[in-house]
C-alpha positions as a LaTeX table, in Angstrom:
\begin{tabular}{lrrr}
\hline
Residue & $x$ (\AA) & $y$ (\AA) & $z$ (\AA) \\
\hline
Unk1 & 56.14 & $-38.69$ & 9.26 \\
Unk2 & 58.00 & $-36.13$ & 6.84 \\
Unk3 & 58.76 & $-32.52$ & 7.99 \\
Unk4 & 59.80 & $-29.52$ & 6.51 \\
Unk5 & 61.23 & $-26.72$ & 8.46 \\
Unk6 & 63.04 & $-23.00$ & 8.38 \\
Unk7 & 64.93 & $-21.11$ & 10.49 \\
Unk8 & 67.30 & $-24.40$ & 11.32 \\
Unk9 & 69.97 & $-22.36$ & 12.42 \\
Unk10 & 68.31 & $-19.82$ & 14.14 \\
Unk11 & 67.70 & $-19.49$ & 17.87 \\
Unk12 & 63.62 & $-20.84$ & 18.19 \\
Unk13 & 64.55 & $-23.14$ & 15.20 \\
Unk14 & 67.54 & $-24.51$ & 16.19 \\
Unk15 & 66.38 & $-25.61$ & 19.51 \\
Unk16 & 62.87 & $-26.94$ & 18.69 \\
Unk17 & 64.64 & $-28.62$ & 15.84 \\
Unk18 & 66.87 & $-30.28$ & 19.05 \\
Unk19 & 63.48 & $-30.98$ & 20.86 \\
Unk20 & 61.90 & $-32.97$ & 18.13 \\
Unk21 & 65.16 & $-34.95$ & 16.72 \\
Unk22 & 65.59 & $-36.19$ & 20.44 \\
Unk23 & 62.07 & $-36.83$ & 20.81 \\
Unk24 & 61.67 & $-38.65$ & 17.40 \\
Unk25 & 64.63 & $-39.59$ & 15.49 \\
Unk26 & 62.25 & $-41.61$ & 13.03 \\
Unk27 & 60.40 & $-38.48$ & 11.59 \\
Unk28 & 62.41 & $-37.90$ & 8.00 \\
Unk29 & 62.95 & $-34.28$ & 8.14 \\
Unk30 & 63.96 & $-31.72$ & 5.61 \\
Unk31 & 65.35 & $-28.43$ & 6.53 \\
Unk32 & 65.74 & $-25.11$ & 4.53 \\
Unk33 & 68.89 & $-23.89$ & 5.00 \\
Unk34 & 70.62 & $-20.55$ & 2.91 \\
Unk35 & 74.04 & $-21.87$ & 2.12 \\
Unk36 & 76.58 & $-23.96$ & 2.78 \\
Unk37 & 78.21 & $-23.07$ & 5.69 \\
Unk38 & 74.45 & $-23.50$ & 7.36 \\
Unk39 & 73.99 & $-26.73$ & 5.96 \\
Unk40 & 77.05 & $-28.08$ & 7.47 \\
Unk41 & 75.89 & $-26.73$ & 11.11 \\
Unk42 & 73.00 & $-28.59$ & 10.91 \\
Unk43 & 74.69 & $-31.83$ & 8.77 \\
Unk44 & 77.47 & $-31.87$ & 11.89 \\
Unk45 & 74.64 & $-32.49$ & 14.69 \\
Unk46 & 71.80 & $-33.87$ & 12.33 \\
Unk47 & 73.38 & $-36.25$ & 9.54 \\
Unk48 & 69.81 & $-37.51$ & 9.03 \\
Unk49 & 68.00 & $-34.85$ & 8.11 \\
Unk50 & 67.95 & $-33.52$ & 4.42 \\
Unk51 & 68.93 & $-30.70$ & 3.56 \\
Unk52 & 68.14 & $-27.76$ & 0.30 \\
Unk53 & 69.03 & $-25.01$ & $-0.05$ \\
Unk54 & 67.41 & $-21.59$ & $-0.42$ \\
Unk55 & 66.36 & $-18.74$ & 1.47 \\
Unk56 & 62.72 & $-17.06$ & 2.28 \\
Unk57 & 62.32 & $-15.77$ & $-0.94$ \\
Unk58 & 62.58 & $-19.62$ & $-3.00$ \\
Unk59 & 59.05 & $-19.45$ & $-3.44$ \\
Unk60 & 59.00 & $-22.03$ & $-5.87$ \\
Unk61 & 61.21 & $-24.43$ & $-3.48$ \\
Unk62 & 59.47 & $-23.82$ & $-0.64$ \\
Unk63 & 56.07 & $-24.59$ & $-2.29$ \\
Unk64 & 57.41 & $-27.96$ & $-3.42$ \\
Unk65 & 59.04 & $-29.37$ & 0.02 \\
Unk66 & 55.77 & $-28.18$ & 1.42 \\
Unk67 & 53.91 & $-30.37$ & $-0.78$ \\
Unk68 & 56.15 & $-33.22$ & 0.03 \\
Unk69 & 55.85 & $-32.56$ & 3.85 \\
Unk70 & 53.31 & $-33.67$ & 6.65 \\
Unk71 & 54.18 & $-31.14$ & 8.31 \\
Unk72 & 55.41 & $-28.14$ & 8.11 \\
Unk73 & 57.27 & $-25.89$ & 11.26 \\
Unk74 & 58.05 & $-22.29$ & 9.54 \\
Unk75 & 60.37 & $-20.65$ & 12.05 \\
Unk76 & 62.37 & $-18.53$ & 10.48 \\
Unk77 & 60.65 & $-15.46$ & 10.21 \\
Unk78 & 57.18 & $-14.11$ & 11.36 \\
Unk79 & 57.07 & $-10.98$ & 9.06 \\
Unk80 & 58.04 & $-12.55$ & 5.96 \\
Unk81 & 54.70 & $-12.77$ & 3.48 \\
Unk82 & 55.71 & $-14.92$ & 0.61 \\
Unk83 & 57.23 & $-17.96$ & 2.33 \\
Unk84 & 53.81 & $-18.18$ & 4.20 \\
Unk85 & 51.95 & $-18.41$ & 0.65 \\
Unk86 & 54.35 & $-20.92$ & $-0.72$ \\
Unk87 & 54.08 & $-22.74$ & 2.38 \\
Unk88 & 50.05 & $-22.86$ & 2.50 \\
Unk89 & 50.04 & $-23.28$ & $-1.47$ \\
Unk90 & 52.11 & $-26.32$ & $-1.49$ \\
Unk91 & 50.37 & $-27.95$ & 1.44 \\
Unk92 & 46.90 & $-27.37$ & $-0.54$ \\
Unk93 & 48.66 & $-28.99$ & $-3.31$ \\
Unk94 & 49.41 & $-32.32$ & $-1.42$ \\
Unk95 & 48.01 & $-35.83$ & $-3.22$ \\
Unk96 & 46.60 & $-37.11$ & 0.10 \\
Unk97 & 43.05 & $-37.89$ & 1.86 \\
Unk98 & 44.66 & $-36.60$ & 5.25 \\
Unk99 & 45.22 & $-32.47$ & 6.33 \\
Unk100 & 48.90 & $-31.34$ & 6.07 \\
Unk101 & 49.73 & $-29.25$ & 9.06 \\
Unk102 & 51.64 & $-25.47$ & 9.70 \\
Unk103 & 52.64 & $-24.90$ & 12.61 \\
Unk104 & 53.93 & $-21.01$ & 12.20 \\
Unk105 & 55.81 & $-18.92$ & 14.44 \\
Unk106 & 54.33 & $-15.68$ & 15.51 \\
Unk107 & 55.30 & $-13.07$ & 18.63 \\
Unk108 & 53.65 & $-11.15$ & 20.98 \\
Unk109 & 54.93 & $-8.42$ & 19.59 \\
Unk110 & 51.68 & $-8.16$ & 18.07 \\
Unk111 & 49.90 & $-7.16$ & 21.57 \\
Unk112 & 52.16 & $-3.84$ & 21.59 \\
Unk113 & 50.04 & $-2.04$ & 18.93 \\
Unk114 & 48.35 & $-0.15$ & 21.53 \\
Unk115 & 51.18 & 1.65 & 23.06 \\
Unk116 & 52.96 & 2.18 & 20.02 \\
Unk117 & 49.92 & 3.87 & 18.55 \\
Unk118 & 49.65 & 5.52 & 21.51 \\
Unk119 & 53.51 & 6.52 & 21.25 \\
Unk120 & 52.94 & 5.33 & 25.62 \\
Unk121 & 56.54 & 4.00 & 26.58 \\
Unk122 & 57.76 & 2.40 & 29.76 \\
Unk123 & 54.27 & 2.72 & 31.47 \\
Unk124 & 52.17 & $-0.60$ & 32.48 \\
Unk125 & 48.87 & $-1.61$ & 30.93 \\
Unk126 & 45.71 & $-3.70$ & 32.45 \\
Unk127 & 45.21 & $-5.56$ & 29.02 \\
Unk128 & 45.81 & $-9.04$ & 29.20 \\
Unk129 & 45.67 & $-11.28$ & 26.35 \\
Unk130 & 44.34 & $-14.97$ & 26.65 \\
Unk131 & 44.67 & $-17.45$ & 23.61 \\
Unk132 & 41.16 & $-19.80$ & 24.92 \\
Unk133 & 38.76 & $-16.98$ & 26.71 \\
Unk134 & 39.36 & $-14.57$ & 24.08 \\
Unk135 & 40.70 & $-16.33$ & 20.99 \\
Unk136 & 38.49 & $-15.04$ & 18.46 \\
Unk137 & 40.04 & $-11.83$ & 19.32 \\
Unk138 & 43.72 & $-13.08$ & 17.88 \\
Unk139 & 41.79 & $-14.36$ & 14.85 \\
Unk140 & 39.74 & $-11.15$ & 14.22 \\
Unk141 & 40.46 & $-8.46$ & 16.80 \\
Unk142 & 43.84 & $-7.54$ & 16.22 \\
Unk143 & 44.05 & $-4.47$ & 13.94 \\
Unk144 & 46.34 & $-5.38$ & 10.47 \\
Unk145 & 48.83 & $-2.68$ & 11.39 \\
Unk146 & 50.00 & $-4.81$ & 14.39 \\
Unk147 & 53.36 & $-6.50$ & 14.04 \\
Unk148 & 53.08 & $-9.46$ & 12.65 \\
Unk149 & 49.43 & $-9.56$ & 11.65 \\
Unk150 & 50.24 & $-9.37$ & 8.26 \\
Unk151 & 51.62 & $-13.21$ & 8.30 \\
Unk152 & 48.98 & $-14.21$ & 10.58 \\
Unk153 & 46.48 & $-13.26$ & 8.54 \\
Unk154 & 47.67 & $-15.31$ & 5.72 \\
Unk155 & 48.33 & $-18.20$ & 7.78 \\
Unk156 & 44.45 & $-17.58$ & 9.13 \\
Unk157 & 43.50 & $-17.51$ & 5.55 \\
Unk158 & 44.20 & $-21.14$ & 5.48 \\
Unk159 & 40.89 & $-23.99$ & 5.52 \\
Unk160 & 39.91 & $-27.06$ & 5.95 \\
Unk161 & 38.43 & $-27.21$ & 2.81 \\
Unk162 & 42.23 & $-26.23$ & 1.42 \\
Unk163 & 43.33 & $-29.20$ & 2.96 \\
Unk164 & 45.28 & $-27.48$ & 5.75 \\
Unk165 & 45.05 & $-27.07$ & 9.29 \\
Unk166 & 47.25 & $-24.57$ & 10.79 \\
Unk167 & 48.79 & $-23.68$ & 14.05 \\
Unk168 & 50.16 & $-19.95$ & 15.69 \\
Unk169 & 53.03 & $-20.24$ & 18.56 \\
Unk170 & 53.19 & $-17.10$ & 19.82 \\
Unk171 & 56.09 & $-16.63$ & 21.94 \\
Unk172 & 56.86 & $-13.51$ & 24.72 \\
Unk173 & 60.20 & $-12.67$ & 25.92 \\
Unk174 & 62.20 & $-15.71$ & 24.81 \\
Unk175 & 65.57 & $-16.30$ & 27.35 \\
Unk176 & 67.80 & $-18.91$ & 28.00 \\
Unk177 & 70.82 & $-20.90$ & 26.00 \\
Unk178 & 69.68 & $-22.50$ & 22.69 \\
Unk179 & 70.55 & $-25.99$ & 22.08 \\
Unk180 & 70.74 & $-26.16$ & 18.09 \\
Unk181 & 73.34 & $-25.92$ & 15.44 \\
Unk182 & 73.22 & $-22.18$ & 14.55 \\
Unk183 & 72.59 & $-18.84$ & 17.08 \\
Unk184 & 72.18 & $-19.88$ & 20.87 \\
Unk185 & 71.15 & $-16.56$ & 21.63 \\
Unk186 & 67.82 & $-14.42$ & 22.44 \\
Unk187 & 67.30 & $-11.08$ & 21.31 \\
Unk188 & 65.56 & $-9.13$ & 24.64 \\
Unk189 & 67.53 & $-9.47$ & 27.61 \\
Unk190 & 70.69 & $-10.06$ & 26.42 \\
Unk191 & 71.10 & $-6.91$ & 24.20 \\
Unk192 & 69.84 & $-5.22$ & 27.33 \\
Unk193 & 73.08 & $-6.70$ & 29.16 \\
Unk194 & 75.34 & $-5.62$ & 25.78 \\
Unk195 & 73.75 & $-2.13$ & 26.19 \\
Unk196 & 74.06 & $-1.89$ & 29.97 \\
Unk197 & 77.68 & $-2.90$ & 29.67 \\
Unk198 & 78.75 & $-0.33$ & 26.67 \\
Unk199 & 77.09 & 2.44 & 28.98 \\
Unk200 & 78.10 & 1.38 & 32.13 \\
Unk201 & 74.76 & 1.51 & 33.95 \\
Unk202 & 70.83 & $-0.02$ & 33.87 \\
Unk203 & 68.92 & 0.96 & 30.96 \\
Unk204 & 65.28 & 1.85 & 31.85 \\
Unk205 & 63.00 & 3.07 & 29.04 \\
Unk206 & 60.72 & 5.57 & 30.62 \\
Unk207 & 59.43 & 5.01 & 34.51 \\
Unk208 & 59.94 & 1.00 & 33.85 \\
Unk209 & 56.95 & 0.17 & 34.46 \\
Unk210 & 56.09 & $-2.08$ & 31.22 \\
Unk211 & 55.04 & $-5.43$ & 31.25 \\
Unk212 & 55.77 & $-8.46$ & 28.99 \\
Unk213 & 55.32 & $-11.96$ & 29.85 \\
Unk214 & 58.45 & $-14.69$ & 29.57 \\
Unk215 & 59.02 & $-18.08$ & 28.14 \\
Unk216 & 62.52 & $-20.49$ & 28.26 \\
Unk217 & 63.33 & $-21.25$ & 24.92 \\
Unk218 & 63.29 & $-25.07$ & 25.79 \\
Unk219 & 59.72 & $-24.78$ & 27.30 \\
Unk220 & 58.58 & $-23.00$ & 23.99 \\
Unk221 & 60.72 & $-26.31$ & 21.89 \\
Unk222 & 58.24 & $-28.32$ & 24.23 \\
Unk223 & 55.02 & $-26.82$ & 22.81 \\
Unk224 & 56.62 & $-26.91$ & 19.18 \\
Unk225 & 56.99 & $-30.90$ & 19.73 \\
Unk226 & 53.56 & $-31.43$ & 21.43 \\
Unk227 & 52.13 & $-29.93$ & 18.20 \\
Unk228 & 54.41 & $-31.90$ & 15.75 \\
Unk229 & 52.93 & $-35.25$ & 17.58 \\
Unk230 & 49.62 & $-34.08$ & 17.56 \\
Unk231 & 49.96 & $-33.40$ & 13.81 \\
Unk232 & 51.06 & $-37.01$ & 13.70 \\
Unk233 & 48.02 & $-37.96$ & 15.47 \\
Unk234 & 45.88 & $-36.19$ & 12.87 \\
Unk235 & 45.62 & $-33.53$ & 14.97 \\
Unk236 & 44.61 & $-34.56$ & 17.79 \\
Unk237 & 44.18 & $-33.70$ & 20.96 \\
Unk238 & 45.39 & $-29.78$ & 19.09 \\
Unk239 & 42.99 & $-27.52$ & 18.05 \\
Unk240 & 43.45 & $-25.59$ & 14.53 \\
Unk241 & 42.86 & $-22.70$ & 12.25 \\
Unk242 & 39.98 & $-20.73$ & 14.17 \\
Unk243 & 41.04 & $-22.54$ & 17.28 \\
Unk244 & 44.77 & $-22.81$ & 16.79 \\
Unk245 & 46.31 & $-20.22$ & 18.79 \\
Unk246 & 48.79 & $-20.37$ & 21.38 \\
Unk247 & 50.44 & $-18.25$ & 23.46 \\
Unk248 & 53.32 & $-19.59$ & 25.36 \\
Unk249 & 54.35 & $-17.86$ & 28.49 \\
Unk250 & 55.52 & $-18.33$ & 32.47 \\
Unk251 & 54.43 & $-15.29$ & 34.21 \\
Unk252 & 55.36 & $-11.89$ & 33.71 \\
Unk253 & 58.25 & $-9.74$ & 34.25 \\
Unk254 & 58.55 & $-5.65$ & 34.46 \\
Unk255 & 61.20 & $-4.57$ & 32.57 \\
Unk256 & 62.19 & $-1.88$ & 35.04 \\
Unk257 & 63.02 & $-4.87$ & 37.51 \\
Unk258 & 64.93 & $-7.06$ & 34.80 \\
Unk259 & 67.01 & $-3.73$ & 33.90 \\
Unk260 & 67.67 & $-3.62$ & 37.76 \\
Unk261 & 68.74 & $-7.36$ & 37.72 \\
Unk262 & 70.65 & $-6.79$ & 34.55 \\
Unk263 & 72.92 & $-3.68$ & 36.19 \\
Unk264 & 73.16 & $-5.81$ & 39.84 \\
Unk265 & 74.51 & $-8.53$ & 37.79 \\
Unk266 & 76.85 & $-6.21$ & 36.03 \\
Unk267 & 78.55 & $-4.80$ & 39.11 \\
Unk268 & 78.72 & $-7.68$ & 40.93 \\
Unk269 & 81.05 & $-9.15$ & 37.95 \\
Unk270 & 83.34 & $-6.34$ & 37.80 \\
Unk271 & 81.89 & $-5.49$ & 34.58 \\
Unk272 & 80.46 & $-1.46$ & 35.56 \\
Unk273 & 81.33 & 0.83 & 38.29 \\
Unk274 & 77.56 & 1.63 & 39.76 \\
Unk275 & 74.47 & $-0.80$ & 39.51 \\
Unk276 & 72.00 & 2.53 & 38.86 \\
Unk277 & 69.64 & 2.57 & 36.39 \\
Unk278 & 69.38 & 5.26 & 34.29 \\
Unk279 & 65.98 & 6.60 & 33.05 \\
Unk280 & 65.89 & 7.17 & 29.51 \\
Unk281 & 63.38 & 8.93 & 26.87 \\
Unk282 & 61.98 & 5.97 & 24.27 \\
Unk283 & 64.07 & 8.71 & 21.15 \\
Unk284 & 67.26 & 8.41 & 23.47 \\
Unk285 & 67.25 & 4.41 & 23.65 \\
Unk286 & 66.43 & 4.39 & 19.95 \\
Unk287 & 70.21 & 5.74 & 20.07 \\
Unk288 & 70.83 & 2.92 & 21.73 \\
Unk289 & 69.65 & 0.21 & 20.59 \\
Unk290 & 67.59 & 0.03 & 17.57 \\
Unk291 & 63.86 & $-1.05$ & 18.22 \\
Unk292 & 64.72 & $-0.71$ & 22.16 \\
Unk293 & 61.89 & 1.63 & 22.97 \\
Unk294 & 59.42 & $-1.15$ & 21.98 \\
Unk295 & 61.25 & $-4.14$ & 22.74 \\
Unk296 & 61.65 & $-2.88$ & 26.51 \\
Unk297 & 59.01 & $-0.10$ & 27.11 \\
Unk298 & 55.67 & $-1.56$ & 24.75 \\
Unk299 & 53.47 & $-4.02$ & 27.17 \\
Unk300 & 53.08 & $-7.09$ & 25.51 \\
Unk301 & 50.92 & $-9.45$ & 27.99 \\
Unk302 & 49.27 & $-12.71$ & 27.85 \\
Unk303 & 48.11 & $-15.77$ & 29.26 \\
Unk304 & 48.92 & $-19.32$ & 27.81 \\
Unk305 & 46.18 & $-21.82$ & 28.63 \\
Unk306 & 44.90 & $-23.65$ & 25.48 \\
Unk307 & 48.03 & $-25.69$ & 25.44 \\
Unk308 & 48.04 & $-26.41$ & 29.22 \\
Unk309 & 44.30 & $-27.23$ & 28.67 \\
Unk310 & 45.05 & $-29.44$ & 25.70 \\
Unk311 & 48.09 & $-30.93$ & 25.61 \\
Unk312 & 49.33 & $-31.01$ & 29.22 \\
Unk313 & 51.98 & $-28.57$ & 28.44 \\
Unk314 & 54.11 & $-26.56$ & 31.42 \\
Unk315 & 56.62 & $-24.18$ & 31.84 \\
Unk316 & 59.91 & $-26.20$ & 33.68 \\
Unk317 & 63.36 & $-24.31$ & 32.78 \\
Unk318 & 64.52 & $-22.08$ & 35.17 \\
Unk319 & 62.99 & $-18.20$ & 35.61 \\
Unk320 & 64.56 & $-15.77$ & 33.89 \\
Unk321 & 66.45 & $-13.92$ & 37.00 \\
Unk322 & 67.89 & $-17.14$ & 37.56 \\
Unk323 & 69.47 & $-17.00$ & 33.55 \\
Unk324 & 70.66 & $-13.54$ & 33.72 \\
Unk325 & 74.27 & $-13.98$ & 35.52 \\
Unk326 & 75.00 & $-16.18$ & 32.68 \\
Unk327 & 73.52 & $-13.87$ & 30.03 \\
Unk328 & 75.09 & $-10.71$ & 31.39 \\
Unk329 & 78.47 & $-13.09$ & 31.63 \\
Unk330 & 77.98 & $-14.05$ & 28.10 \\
Unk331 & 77.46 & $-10.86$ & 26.85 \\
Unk332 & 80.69 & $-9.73$ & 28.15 \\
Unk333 & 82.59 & $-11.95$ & 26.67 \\
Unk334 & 81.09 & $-11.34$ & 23.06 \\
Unk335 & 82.27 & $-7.88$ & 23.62 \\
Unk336 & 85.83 & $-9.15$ & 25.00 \\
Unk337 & 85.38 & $-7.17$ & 28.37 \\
Unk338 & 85.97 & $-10.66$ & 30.01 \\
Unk339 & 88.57 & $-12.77$ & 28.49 \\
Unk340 & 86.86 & $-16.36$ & 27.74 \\
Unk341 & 87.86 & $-19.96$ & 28.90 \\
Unk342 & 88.94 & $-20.72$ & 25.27 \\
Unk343 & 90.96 & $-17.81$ & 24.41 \\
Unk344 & 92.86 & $-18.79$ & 28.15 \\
Unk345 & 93.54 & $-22.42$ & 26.93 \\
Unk346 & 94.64 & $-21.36$ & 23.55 \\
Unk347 & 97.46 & $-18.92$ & 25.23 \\
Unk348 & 95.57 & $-16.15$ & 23.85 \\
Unk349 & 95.61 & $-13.99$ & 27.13 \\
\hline
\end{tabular}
C-alpha cells in the first residue's frame, strides 16, 4: 500500500508516522517534507520512506503524490485550505476501480465556538460532544466560523462518487513525549508549565473551571494506524465521509486542576517559590501567552466512541497528571532554569 503524508516532523505527525512504520514497514510511504534539514530528520530514522520536498502551499505537488497515493494522512495543519483541495483533487484524479482514502487531522478546538462567541472564559459548560449519537451534528451543525470548520468542510465536500472516502481525527488536549523525527512536544500543558515558570506561580484563566477532554499522543498514533489498515482493507470495518468522524479522547480534565498540578510540580522541583495559582482576566493571559485565554479557559468537550465501537480502539498511555513532572521538568530545561544531563557530560556546567 502507498502513502502520502504531511506534517512528518511535527509532533501528531511524527509520532503516528512512528506508529505505522513499526506497525508496517512494507507500506511504501512518501512524506512531504519543507527542506532539507527536515528531510534528513526523517531520512536518519526512516531510510525507506521517500521523500519531496515542498511545503503547504505546493499545490501542484501535493495534488500529484496524492494521485499516486492509497492513502493519504494530512497532518500538518488543520486550518490550511489549499493543501486540502490538492489533496482531495489528486485523489479524485487516481486511475483505479478502488476509493483512495484521507484521513485529515482536525481539533476540538472547533467545540469552543460557543464560549468564544460568548467572550465566557474559565467557566464550565454542560455541552458534550459525541462523534456516533450526534455525528450529523460535526457534519452539519457546527457553525463555519468555528476553528477549523473551514478545512472540514472541504474535506466533507469530498464523495463517493469523487472516488474518495475520507476520515476526521479530531484530537483534545494532546500530552505526552512524541516519538518521531522532528518536535516531541505538545502545545497545551507544556506552555502552561513555560508560563508558570517565567511568572513564578499557577496560571488560572478566570475561576478555572473549563473543561477539555485529553488524549496521549501515542493513543491518538493508535487510531491514526487503525484507520491506515482499515484503508488497506478497503475500508473496512471504518466508517467514512458522512460517517467518518472521530473524536479521540480519555476523560476530561479542568484546567483549574491541571494549573494546580502544573504549580505543585513546580515547587516541588525547586523551580518557583509558592505553588499558588493566580487568577487571571482572559486580556491579561493574552499578555501571556498568545491564544492562552482559549487554549486554557474555552470548554472543548467530547466523547470518543465510534472508534471504540468500530475498531476496538482504547486509550493505554499514562493520564496526564502522571506526564506533568516530566513536562514541567522539560520545560525547565528549554528555558535553562535546570541545567540538563547533556550540557553536565559535555563540561558545560
Amino acid at each position: 500500500m502507498k502513502l502520502f503524508v504531511t506534517g512528518a516532523t511535527g509532533y501528531i505527525g511524527g509520532d503516528a508516522l512512528y506508529a505505522i512504520v513499526k506497525a508496517h514497514p512494507e507500506y511504501e510511504i512518501t512524506a512531504l517534507v519543507r527542506n532539507s534539514d527536515k528531510g534528513a530528520q526523517v531520512a536518519v530514522d526512516y531510510p525507506k520512506v521517500r521523500l519531496v520536498y515542498g511545503d503547504l502551499d505546493s499545490s501542484d505537488l501535493i495534488e500529484e503524490e496524492s494521485q499516486k497515493a492509497d492513502v493519504v494522512c494530512h497532518w500538518a495543519d488543520a486550518d490550511h485550505e489549499g493543501s486540502a483541495k490538492a489533496i482531495i483533487k489528486g485523489l479524485s484524479a487516481r486511475q483505479s476501480e478502488t476509493s483512495g482514502f484521507l484521513i485529515h487531522t482536525s481539533g476540538t478546538g472547533i467545540l469552543m465556538y460557543t464560549d468564544l462567541d460568548q467572550k465566557m472564559f474559565g467557566e464550565d459548560a454542560t455541552k458534550i460532544h459525541d462523534d456516533w449519537d450526534n455525528v450529523k451534528e460535526m457534519i452539519t451543525g457546527i457553525p463555519d466560523h468555528a476553528p477549523h470548520r473551514n478545512v472540514d468542510k472541504i474535506v466533507q465536500s469530498a464523495r463517493d462518487e469523487d472516488n474518495v472516502k475520507s476520515a476526521i481525527v479530531c484530537p483534545p488536549c494532546i500530552y505526552g513525549p512524541g516519538r518521531g523525527p522532528g518536535n516531541q512536544t505538545s502545545v497545551q500543558v507544556p506552555s502552561l508549565a513555560r508560563c508558570t515558570i517565567q511568572q513564578g506561580q499557577g496560571i488560572q484563566v478566570g475561576a478555572g473551571k473549563t473543561f477539555w477532554t485529553q488524549i496521549h499522543v501515542q493513543d491518538l498514533s493508535d487510531l491514526y494506524l487503525k484507520l491506515v489498515e482499515a484503508a488497506s482493507n478497503g475500508g473496512e470495518p471504518a466508517t467514512w465521509n458522512d460517517e467518518g468522524y472521530y473524536f479521540c479522547e480519555s476523560g476530561d480534565l479542568i484546567w483549574g486542576e491541571v494549573a494546580r498540578q502544573v504549580a505543585r510540580s513546580a515547587k516541588k522541583q525547586d523551580l518557583i517559590k509558592e505553588d499558588g495559582v493566580k487568577e487571571y482576566s482572559a486580556e491579561e493571559v493574552e499578555k501571556i501567552k498568545s491564544f492562552g485565554s482559549a487554549l486554557w479557559g474555552c470548554n472543548s468537550r467530547c466523547r470518543a466512541i465510534r472508534a471504540g465501537k468500530l475498531l476496538g480502539w482504547k486509550a493505554k498511555s499514562p493520564s496526564l497528571e502522571k506526564t506533568i513532572d516530566a513536562t514541567v521538568l522539560a520545560e525547565a530545561k528549554k528555558l535553562e532554569v535546570v541545567v540538563g544531563h547533556a550540557k553536565i557530560a559535555a563540561g558545560e556546567a
